[in-house]
C-alpha positions in Angstrom: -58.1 -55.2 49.9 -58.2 -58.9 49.8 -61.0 -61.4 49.3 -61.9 -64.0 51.4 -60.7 -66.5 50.0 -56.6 -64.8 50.4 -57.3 -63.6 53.5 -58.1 -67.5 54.2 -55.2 -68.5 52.7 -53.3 -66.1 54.5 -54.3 -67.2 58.1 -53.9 -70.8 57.1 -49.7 -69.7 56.0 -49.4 -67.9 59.5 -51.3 -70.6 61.4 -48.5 -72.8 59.7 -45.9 -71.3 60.2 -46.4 -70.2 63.8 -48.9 -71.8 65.7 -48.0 -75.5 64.6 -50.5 -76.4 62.2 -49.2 -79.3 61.0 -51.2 -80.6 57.6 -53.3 -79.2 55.5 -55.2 -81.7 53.4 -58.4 -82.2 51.1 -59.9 -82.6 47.7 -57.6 -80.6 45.5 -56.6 -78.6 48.3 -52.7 -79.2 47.5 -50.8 -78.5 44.4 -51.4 -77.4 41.6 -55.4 -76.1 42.3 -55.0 -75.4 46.0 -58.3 -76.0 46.5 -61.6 -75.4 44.2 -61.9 -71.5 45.8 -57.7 -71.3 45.6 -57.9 -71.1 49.6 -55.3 -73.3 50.4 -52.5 -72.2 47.3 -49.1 -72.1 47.7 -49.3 -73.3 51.8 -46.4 -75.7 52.7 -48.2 -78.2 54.4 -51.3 -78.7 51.9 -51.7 -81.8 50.3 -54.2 -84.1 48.3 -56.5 -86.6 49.9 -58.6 -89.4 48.0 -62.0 -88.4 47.1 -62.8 -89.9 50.3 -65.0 -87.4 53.2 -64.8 -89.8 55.7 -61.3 -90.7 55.0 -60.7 -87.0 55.7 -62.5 -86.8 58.9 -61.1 -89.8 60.0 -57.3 -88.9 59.2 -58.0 -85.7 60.8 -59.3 -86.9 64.0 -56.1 -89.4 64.0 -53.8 -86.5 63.3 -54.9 -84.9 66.1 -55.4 -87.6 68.8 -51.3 -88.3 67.8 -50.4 -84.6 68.8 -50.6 -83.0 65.3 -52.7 -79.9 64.2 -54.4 -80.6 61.5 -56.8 -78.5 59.1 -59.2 -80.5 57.1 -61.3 -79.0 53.9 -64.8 -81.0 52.8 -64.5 -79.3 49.2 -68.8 -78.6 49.8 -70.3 -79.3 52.3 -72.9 -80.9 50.6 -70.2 -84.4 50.7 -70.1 -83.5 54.7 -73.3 -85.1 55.8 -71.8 -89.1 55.2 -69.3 -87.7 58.1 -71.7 -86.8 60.7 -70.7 -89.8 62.7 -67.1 -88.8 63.2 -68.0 -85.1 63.4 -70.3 -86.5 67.0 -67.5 -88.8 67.8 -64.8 -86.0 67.4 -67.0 -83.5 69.4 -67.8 -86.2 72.2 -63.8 -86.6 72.7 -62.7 -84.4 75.0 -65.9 -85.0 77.1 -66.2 -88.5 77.3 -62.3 -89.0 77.9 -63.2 -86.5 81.0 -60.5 -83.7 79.6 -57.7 -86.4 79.3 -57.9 -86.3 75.6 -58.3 -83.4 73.3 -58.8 -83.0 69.6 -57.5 -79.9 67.8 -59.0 -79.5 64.3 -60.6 -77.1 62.3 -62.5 -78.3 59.6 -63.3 -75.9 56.5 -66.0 -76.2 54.4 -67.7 -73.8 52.0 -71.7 -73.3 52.4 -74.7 -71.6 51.2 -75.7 -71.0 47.7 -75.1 -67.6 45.8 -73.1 -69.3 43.0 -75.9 -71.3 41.0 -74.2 -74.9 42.0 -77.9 -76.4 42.3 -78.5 -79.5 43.8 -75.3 -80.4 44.9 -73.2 -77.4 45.9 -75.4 -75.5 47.4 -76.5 -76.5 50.8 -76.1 -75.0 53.9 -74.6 -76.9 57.0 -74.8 -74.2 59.7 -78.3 -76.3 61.3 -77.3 -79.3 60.9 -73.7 -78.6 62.7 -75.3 -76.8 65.8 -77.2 -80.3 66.5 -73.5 -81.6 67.0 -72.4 -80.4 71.0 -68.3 -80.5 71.1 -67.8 -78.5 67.9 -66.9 -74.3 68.2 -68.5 -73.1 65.0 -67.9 -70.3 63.4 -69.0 -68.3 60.1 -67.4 -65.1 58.6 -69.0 -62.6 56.5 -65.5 -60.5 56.0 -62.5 -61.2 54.7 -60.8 -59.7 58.2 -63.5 -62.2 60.2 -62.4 -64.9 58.0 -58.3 -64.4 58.9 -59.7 -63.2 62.7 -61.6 -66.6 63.4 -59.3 -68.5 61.2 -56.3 -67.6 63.4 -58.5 -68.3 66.8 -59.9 -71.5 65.4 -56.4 -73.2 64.7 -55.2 -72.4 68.5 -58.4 -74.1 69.7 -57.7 -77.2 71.8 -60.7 -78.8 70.7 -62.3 -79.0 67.5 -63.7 -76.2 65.2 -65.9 -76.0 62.2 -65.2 -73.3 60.2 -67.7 -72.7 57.6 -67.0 -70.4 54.7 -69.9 -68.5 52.6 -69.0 -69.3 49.0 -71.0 -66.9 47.8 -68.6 -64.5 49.3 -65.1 -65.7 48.8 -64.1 -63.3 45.7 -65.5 -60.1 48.0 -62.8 -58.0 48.5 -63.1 -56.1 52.1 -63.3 -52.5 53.6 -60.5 -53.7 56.0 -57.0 -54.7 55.1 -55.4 -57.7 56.9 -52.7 -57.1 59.2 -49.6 -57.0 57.1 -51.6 -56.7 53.8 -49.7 -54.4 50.9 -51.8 -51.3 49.9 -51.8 -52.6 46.9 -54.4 -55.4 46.1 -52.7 -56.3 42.4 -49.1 -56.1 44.5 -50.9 -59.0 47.3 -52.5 -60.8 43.7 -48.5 -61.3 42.1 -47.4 -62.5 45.4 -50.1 -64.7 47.1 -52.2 -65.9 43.7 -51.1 -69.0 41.7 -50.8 -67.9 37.7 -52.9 -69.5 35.1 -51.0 -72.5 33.4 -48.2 -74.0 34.3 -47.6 -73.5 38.3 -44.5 -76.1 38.7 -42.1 -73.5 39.1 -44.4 -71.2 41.2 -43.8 -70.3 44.6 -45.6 -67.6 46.7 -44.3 -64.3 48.3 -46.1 -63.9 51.7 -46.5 -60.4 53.0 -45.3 -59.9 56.6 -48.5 -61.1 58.0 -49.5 -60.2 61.7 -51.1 -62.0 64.5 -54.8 -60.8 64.6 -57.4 -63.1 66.1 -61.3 -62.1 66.6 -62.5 -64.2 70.0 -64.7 -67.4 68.6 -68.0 -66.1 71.0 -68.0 -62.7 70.0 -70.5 -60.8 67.7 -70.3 -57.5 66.3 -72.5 -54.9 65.8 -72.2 -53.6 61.9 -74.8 -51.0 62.3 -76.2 -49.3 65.4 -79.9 -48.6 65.4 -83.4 -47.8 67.7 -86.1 -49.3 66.4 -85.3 -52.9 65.5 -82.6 -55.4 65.8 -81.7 -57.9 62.7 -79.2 -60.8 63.5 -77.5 -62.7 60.6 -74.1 -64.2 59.5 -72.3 -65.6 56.3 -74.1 -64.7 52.7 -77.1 -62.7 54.2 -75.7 -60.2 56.6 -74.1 -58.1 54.0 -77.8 -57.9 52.3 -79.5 -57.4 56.0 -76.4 -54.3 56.6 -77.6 -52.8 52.7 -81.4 -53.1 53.9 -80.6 -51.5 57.4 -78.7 -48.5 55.4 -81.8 -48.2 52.4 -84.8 -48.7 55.1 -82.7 -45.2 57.4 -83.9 -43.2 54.1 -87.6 -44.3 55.3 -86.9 -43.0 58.8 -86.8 -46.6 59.7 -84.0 -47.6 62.3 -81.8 -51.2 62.6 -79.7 -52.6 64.3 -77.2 -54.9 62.6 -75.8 -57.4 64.3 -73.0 -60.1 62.9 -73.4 -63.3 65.0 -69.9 -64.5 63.3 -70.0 -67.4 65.5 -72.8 -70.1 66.3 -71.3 -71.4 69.0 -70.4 -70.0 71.4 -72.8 -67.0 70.6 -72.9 -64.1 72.0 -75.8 -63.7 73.5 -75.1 -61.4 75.6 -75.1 -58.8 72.5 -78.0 -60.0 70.9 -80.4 -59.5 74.9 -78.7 -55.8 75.3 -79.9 -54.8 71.5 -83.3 -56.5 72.1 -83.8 -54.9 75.2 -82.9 -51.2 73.2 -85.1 -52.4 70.2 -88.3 -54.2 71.7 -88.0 -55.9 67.9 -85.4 -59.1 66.5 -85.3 -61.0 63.0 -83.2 -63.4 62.8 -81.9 -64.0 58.9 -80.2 -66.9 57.4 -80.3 -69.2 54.3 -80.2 -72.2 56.2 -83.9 -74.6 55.7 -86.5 -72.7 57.3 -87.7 -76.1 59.9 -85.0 -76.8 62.6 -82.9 -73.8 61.3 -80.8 -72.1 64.1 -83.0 -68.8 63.6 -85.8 -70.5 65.8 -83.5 -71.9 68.7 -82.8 -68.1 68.9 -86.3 -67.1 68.8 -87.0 -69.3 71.6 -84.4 -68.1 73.9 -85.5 -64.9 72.9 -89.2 -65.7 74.0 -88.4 -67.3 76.7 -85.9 -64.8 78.1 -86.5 -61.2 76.3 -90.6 -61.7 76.6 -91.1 -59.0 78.4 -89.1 -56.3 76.3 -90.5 -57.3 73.0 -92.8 -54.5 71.3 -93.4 -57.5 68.5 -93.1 -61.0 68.1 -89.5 -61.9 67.4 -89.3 -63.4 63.3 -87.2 -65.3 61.4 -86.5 -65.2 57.8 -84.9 -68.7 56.1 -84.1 -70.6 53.1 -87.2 -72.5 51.9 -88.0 -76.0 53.3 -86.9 -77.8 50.1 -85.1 -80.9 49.1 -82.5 -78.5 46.9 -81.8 -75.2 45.1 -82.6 -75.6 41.5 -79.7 -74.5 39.3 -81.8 -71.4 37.5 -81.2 -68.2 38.5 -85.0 -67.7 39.5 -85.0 -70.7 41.4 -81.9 -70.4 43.5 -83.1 -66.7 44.4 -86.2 -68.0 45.3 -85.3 -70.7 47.2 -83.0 -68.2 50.1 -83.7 -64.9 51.5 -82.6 -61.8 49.1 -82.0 -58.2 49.6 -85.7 -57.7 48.8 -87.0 -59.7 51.0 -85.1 -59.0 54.0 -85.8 -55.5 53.3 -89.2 -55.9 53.6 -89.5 -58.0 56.4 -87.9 -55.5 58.4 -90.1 -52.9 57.3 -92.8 -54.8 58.4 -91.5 -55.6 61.5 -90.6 -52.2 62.2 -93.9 -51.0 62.4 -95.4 -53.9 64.0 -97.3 -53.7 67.2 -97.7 -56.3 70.2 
């Protein structure tokens, strides 16, 4: 099965070579790295930008006011907030021009923490970029989501921000890609750059198939009675392990993988409330403004009356950073432990 990071690289070779995706540029993201994850290796129309965020955004939003396609990497997003100018500006486009103009980008960028990059490489941007209207946004927590959403995002008219969980690009899937070889060391010789010297290099793509998973659309990982737990990204694999350990208790959960924050799909999220009478919401994102509460206000607001317990949210700490030790970092965002135990509680919680 591939990672996430192939089966990235994979949608960004069939966006390229048949839904007109015209550049795809970054820090390192040409040759010979192709890109700090190796998401972008081996693609035709990946090259090298200055060390230079805004200069990204910017070219990108040119690119695609001219008629081109382009797909921009921030290498973290940590280096993504001196953008947040040109990300309003490119999501106010299409509105303020009243439809006349349109501007279709995807940005990638990896987020979240779960490789000990401290300080500096291990923010989260999922907040921050749901304060930003004109922007589809969307997270994966599979390597299939990833090609799925990757593939929808670069037919989008408009632009799209594609974040990707660092934590999980080198998790293989339970799903092969469409046109994936049976063979993961078979798709590793074809699609993965070699060690050393890479001048000579060139990939063997597998016949890859068109597969898209709708930007919008949720999916329910785990069916369940008794409560509902909605996450994306780093922590829904943890919140799908919890659900399966807490059944052994008798305890019940509903799993639901948001994949994308906006759209949302709401409409999934209301029908398992309304089954459950209980909702967390888990992320890593900072605990104050996080997108957890906006959906525990609409839950409040709309699901009042079929809620057996308050709805909860579990977050990343309200902290300037995630210190670099082990301890720290684990501290710092929601683990398996602790989202186990918060849906115990909440499991047996009354009004």
């Amino acid at each position: 099965m591939a990672n996430m990071a192939q089966a990235i690289r994979m949608a960004l070779h069939y966006a390229e070579e048949n839904l007109g995706v015209t550049d795809i540029f970054g820090e390192d993201v040409g040759a010979p790295l192709g890109g700090v994850f190796t998401c972008t290796q081996g693609l035709k129309t990946a090259w090298n930008s200055p060390l230079d965020e805004r200069g990204i955004i910017g070219m990108a939003m040119g690119l695609a006011m001219a008629g081109s396609r382009p797909v921009a990497e921030i290498q973290f997003c940590d280096y993504v907030y001196n953008t947040i100018d040109l990300l309003k500006l490119a999501g106010n486009t299409c509105w303020a021009s009243n439809g006349d103009w349109n501007m279709p980008m995807v940005v990638r960028t990896p987020v979240g923490s779960g490789i000990r990059g401290s300080m500096y490489h291990s923010h989260s941007f999922d907040a921050t970029m749901t304060h930003i209207p004109g922007w589809k946004i969307v997270m994966p927590s599979t390597p299939l989501d990833a090609y799925g959403l990757l593939i929808s995002a670069c037919q989008e008219p408009n632009p799209v921000m594609f974040l990707e969980p660092k934590a999980l690009l080198r998790v293989k899937g339970e799903e092969r890609i469409p046109g994936e070889p049976d063979d993961d060391r078979a798709l590793s010789k074809m699609i993965d750059a070699p060690l050393g010297d890479r001048s000579q290099w060139r990939p063997q793509w597998p016949n890859l198939e068109a597969f898209a998973v709708p930007i919008g659309k949720g999916k329910i990982v785990r069916e369940g009675t008794q409560l509902t737990v909605v996450s994306y990204g780093r922590t829904l694999p943890l919140c799908a392990k919890a659900a399966a350990a807490l059944a052994d208790e008798g305890i019940s959960a509903e799993v639901i993988d948001l994949r994308s924050l906006w759209p949302y799909d709401w409409e999934m999220i209301q029908a398992s409330v309304q089954k459950t009478g209980r909702v967390l919401y888990v992320n890593e994102d900072t605990e104050v403004t996080n997108f957890g509460e906006h959906l525990v206000r609409r839950t409040v607001d709309e699901l009042f009356y079929s809620l057996l317990a308050p709805p909860k949210l579990l977050a990343g700490k309200f902290i300037p950073g995630i210190g670099l030790a082990d301890t720290l970092e684990m501290a710092s965002v929601p683990q398996l432990g602790d989202i186990t135990e918060a849906m115990r509680a909440l499991a047996v919680q009354q009004p």
